[in-house]
PDB file of N, CA, C and O in Angstrom:
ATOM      1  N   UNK A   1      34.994  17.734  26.338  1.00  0.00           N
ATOM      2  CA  UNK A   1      34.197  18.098  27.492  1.00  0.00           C
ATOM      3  C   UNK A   1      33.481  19.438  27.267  1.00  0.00           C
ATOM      4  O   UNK A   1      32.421  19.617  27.867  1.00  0.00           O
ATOM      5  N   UNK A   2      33.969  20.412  26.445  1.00  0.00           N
ATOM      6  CA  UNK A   2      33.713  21.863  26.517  1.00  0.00           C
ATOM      7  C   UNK A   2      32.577  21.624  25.865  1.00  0.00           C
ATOM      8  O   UNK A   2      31.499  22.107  26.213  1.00  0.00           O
ATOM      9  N   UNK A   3      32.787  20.616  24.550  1.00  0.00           N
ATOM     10  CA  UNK A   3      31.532  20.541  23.106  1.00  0.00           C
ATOM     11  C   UNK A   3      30.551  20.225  24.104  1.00  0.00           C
ATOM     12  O   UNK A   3      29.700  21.111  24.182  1.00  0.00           O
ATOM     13  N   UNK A   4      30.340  19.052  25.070  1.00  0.00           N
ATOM     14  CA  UNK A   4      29.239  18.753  25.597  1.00  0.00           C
ATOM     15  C   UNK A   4      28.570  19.181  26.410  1.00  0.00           C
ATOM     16  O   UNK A   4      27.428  18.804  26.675  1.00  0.00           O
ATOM     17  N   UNK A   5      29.514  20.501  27.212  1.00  0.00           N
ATOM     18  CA  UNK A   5      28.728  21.493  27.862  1.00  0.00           C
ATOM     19  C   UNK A   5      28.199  22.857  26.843  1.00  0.00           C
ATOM     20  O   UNK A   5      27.225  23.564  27.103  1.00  0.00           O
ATOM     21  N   UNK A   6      28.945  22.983  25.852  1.00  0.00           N
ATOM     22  CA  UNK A   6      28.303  24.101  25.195  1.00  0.00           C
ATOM     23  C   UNK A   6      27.157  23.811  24.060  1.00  0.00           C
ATOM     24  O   UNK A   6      26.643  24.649  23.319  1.00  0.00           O
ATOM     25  N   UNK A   7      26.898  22.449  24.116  1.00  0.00           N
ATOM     26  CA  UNK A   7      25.971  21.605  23.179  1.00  0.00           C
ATOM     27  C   UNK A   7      24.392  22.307  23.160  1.00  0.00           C
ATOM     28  O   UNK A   7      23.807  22.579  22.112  1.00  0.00           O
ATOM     29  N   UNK A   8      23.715  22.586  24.810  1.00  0.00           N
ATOM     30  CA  UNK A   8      22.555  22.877  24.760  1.00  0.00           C
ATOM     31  C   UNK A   8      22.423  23.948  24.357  1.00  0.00           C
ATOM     32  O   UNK A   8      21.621  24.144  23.445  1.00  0.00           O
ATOM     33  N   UNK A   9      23.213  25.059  24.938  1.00  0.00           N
ATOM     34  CA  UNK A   9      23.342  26.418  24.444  1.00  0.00           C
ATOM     35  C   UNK A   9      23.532  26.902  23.473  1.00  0.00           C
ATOM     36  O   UNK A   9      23.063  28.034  23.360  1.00  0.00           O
ATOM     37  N   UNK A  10      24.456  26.210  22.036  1.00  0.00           N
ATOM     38  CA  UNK A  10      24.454  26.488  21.055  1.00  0.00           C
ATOM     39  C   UNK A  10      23.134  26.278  19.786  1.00  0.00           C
ATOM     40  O   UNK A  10      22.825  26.961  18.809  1.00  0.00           O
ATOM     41  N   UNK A  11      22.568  24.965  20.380  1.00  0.00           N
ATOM     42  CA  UNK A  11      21.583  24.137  19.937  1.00  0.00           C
ATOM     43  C   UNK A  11      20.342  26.089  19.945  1.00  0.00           C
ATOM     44  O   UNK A  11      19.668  26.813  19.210  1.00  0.00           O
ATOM     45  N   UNK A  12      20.759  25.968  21.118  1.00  0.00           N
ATOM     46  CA  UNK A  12      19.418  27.182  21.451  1.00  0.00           C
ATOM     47  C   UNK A  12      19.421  28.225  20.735  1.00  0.00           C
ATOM     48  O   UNK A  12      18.362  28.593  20.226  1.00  0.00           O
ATOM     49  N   UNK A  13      20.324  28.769  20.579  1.00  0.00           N
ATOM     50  CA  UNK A  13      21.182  30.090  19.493  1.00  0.00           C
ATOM     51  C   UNK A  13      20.941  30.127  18.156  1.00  0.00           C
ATOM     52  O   UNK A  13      20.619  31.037  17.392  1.00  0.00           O
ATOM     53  N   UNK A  14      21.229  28.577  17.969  1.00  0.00           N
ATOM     54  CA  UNK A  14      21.128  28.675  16.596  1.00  0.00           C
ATOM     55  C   UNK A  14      19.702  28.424  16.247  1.00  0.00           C
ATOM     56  O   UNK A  14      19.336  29.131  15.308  1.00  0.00           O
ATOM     57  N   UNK A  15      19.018  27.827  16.603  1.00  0.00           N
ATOM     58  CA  UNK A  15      17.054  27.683  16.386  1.00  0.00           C
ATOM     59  C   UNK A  15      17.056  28.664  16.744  1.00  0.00           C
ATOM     60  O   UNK A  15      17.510  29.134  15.701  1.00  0.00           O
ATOM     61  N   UNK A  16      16.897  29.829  17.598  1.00  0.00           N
ATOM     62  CA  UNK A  16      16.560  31.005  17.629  1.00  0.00           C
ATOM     63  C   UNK A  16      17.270  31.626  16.555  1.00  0.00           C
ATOM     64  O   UNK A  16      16.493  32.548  16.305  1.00  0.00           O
ATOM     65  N   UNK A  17      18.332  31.765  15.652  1.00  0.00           N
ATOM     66  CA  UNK A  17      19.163  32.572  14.560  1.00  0.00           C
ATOM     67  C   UNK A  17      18.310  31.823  13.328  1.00  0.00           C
ATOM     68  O   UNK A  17      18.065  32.505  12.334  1.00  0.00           O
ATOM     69  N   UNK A  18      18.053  31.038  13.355  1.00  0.00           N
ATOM     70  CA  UNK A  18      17.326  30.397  12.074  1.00  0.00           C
ATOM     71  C   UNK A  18      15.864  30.630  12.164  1.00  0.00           C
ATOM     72  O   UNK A  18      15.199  30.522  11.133  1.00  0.00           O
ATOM     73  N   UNK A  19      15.192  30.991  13.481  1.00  0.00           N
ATOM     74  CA  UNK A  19      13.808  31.496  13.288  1.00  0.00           C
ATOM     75  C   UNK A  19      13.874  32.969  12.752  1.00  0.00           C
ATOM     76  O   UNK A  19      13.197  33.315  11.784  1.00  0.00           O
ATOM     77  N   UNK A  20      14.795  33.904  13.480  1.00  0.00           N
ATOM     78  CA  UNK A  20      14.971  35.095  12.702  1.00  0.00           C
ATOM     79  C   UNK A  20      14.968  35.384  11.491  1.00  0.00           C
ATOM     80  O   UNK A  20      14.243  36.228  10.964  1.00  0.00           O
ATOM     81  N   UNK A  21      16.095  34.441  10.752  1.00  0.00           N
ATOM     82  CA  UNK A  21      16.447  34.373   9.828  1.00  0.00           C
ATOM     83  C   UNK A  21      15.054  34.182   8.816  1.00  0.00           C
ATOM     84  O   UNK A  21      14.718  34.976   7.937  1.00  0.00           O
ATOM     85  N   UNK A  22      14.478  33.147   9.120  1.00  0.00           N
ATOM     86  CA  UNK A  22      13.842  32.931   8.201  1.00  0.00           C
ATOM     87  C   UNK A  22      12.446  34.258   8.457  1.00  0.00           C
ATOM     88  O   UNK A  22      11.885  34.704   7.456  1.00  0.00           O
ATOM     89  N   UNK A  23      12.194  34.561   9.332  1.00  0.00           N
ATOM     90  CA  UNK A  23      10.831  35.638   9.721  1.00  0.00           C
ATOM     91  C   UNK A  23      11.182  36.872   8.412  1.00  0.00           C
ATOM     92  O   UNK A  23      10.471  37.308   7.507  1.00  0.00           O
ATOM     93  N   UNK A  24      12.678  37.175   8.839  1.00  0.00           N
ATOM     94  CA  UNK A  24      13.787  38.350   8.197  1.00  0.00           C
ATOM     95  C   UNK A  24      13.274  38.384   6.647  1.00  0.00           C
ATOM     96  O   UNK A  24      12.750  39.356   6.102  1.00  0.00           O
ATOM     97  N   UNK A  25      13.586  36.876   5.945  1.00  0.00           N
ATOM     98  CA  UNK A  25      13.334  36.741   4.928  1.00  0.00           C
ATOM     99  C   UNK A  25      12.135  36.438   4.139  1.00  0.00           C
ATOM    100  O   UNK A  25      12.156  36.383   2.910  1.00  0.00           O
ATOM    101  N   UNK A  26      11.011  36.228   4.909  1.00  0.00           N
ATOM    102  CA  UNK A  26       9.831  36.318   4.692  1.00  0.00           C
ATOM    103  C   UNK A  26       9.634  37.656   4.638  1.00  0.00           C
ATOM    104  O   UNK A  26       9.281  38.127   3.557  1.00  0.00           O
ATOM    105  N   UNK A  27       9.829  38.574   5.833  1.00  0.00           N
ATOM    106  CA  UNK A  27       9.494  40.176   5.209  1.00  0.00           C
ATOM    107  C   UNK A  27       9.788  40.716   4.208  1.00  0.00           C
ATOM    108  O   UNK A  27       9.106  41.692   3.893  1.00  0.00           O
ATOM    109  N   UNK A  28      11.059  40.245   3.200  1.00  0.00           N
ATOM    110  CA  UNK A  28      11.742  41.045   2.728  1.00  0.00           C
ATOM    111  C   UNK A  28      10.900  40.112   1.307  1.00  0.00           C
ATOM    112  O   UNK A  28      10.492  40.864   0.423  1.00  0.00           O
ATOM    113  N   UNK A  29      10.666  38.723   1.097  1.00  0.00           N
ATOM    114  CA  UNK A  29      10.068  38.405   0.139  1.00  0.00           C
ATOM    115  C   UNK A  29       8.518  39.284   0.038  1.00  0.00           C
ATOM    116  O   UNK A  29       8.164  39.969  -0.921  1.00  0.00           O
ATOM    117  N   UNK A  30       7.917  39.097   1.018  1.00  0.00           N
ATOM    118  CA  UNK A  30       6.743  40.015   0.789  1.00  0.00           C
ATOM    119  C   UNK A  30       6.375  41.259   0.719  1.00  0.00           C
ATOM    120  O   UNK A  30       5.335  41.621   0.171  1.00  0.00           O
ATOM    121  N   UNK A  31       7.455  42.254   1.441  1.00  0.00           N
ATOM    122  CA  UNK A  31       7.451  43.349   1.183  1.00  0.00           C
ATOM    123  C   UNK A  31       9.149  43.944   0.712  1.00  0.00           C
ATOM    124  O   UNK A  31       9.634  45.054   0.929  1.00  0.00           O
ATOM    125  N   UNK A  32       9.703  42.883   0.089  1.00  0.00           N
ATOM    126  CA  UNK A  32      10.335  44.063  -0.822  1.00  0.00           C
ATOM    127  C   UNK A  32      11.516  44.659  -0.057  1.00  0.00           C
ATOM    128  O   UNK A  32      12.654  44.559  -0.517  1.00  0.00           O
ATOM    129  N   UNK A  33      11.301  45.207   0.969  1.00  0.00           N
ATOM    130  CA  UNK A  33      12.409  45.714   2.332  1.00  0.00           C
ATOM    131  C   UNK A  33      12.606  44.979   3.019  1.00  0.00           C
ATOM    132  O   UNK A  33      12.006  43.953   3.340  1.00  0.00           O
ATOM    133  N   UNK A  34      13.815  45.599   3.444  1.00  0.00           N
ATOM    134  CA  UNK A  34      14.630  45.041   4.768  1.00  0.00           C
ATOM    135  C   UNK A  34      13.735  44.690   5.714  1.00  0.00           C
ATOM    136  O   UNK A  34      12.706  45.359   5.816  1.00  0.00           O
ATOM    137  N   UNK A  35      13.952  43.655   6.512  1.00  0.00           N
ATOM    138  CA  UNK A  35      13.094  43.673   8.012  1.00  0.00           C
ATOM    139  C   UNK A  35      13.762  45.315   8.695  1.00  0.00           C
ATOM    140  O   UNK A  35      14.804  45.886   8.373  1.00  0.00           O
ATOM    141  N   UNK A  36      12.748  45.724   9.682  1.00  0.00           N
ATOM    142  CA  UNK A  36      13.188  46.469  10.672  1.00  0.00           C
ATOM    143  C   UNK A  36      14.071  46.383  11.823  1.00  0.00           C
ATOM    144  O   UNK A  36      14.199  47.205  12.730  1.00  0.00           O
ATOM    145  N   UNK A  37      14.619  45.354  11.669  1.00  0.00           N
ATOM    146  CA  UNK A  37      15.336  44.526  12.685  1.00  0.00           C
ATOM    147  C   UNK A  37      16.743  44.200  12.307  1.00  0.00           C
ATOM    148  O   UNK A  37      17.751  44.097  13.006  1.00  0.00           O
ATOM    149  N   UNK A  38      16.474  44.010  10.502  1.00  0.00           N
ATOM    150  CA  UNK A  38      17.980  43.856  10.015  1.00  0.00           C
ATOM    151  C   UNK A  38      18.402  45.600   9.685  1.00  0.00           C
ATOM    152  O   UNK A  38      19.587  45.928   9.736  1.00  0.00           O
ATOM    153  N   UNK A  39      17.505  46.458   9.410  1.00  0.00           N
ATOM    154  CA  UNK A  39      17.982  47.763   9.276  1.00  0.00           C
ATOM    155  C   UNK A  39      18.662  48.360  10.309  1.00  0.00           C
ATOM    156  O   UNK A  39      19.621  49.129  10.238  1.00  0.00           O
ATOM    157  N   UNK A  40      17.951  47.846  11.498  1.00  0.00           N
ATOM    158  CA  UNK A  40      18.466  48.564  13.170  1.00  0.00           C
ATOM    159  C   UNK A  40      20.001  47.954  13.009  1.00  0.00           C
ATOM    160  O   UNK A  40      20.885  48.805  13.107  1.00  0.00           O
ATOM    161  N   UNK A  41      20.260  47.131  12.868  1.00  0.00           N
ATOM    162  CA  UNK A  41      21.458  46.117  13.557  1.00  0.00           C
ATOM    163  C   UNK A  41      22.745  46.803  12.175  1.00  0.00           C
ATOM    164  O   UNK A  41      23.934  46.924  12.468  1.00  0.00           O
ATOM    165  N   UNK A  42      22.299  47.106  10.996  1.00  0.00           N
ATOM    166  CA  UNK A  42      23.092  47.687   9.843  1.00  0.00           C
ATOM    167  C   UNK A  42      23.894  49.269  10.479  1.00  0.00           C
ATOM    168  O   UNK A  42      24.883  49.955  10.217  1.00  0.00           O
ATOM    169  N   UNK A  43      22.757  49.267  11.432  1.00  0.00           N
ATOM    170  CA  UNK A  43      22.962  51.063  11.067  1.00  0.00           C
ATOM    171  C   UNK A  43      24.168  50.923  12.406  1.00  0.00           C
ATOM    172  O   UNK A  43      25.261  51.488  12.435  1.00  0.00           O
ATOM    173  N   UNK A  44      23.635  50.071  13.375  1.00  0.00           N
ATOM    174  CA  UNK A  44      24.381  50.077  14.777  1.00  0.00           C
ATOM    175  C   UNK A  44      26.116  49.544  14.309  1.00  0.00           C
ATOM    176  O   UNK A  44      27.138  49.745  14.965  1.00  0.00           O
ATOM    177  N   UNK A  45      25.996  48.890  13.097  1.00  0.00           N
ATOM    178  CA  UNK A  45      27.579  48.466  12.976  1.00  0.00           C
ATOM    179  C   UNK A  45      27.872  49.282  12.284  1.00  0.00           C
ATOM    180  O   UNK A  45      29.076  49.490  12.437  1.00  0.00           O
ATOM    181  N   UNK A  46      27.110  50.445  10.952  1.00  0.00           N
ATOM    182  CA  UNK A  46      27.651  51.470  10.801  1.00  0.00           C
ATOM    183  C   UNK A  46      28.456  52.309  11.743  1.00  0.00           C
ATOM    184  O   UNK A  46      29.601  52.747  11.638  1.00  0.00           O
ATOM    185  N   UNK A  47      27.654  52.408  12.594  1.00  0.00           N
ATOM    186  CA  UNK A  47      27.996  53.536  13.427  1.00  0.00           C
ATOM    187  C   UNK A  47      29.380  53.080  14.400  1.00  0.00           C
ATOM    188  O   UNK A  47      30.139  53.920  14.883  1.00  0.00           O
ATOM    189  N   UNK A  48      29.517  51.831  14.554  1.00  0.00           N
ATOM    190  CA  UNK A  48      30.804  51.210  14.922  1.00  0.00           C
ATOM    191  C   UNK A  48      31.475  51.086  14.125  1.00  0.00           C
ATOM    192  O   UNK A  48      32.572  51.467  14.532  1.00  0.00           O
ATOM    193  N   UNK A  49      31.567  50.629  12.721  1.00  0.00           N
ATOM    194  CA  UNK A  49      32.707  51.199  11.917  1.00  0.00           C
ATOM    195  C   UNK A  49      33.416  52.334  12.227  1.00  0.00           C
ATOM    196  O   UNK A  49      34.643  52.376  12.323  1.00  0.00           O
ATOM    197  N   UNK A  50      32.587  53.346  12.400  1.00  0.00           N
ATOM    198  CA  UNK A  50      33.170  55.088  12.131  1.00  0.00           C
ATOM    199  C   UNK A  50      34.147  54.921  12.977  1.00  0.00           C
ATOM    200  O   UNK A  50      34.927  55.844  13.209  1.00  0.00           O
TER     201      UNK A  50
END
């Protein structure tokens, strides 16, 4: 019962994590760097490590 209520929502998450994903990796093929987006999110779990 839970799978078929959490079905649409996950569906949504993950096409949105795989459009990122792939945008992410297009920047980084064409220019070489990190997206600005994967740098922000590095530094924010740095800083939660500490």
């Amino acid at each position: 019962m839970m799978g078929a209520m959490m079905k649409g929502m996950m569906k949504k998450k993950m096409s949105n994590l795989s459009a990122e994903v792939t945008e992410e990796f297009k920047y980084y093929v064409e220019t070489g760097k990190p997206h600005p987006r994967k740098i922000k999110a590095a530094e924010k779990y740095a800083k939660k490590k500490k």
